[in-house]
C-alpha positions, 0 to 999 in steps of 0.5 A, a space after each residue: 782114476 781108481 781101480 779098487 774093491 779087487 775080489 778074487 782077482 777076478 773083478 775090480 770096481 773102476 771110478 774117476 773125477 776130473 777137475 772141470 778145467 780139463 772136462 771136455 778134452 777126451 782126457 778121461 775117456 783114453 786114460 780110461 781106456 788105459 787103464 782098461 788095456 792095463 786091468 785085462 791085459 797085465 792082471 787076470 782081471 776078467 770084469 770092471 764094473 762102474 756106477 754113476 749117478 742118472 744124472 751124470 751124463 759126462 760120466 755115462 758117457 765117458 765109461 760108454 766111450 771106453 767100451 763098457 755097456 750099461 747093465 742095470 739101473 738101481 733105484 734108490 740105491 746108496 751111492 757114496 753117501 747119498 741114496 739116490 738112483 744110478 746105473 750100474 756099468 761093466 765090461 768083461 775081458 770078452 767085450 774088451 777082446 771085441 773092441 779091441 780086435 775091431 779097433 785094430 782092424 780098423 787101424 790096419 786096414 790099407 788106406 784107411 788114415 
């Protein structure tokens, strides 16, 4: 997993790849949401953002899972060294607050296991 492209200490782009002998497990989504915790909580960070191909579904997901919203799509854009078409994701440290104080709530409810 990487955290990098930090401008202005404002906002940073997060990526990741993992060895498909691990996919599957729930691996990537909670180091992503570590990392998440890690970016908004210890930095003044305030926006992650993320690309990912159309056709990466697992990768979509994962980032989905972890609390970040879809918030485009470009067409024949160039991803790597490729052009193709891919979604562009992100989350500010405002829905990162929301998520987490809902989580929270749901753990601290009595009763609730």
């Amino acid at each position: 997993m990487w955290v990098y492209l930090i401008e202005n200490d404002r906002m940073a782009k997060v990526a990741f790849r993992l060895s498909p002998a691990c996919q599957g497990k729930r691996l990537m989504t909670e180091a992503l949401v570590r990392a998440v915790t890690f970016c908004f909580e210890e930095t003044e960070l305030q926006r992650l953002w993320a690309d990912v191909h159309i056709q990466n579904i697992a990768s979509y997901k994962t980032l989905e899972k972890a609390g970040f919203k879809r918030e485009g799509l470009i067409r024949g854009g160039k991803m790597v060294n490729t052009y193709c078409d891919y979604y562009l994701y992100g989350m500010i440290k405002a829905d990162y607050i929301e998520i987490f104080q809902s989580k929270s709530a749901l753990r601290e409810k009595p009763g609730k296991k």
